[in-house]
C-alpha positions in Angstrom: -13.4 5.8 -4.4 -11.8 3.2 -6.2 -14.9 0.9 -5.9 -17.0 3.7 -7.1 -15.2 4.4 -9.9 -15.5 0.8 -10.7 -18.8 0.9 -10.5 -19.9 3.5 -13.0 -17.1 1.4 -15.4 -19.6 -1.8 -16.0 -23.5 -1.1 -15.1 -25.4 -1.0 -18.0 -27.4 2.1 -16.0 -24.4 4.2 -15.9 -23.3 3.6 -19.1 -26.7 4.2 -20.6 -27.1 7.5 -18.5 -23.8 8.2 -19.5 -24.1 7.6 -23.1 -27.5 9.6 -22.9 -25.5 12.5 -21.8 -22.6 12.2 -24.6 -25.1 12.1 -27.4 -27.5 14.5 -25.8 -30.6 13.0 -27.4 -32.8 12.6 -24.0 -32.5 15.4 -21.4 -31.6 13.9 -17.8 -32.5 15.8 -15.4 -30.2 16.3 -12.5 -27.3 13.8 -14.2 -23.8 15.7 -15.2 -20.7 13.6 -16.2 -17.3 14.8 -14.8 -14.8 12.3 -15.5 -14.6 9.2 -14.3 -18.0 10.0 -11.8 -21.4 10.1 -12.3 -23.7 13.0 -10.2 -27.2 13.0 -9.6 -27.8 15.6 -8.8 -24.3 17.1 -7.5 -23.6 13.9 -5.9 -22.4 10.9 -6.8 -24.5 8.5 -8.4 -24.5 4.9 -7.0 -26.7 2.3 -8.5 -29.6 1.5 -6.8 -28.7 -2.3 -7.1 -25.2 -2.0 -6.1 -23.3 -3.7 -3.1 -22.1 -0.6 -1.6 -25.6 1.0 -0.8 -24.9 -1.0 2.9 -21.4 0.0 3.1 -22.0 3.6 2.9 -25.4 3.7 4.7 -23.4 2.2 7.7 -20.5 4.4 7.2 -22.6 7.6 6.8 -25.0 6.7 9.2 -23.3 4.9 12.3 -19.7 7.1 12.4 -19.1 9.8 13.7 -18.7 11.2 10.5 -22.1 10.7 9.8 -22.9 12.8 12.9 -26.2 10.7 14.3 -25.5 10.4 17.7 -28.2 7.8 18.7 -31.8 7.7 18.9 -31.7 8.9 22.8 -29.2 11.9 22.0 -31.6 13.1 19.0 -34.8 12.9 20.8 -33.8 14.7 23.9 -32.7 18.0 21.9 
């Protein structure tokens, strides 16, 4: 989490989303700000840039946690 909330300290696309939000002066659809994290939409928001897209795909996708249990598994169900 620490990483994350690093992240949405410095991108310039956070902090413009973010500053979009304070001053309310263009509607962002899906976006809310609950300190320090930015959601889209109810989740949060990483950067489509960011180092950490591989990190989590492989976390979320080849752990148990992310529950797919292999291409053989899946198709025989």
């Amino acid at each position: 989490w620490e990483k994350i909330r690093q992240l949405h300290k410095s991108p310039a696309s956070v902090q413009t989303i973010k500053e979009q939000l304070d001053s309310n002066t263009t509607r962002r659809y899906g976006y809310s700000w609950h300190e320090p994290y930015l959601y889209y939409p109810g989740r949060v928001f990483i950067p489509p840039q960011s180092d950490l897209i591989p990190t989590l795909l492989e976390h979320f996708h080849n752990s148990p946690a992310g529950g797919h249990e292999g291409m053989e598994r899946t198709y025989r169900q």
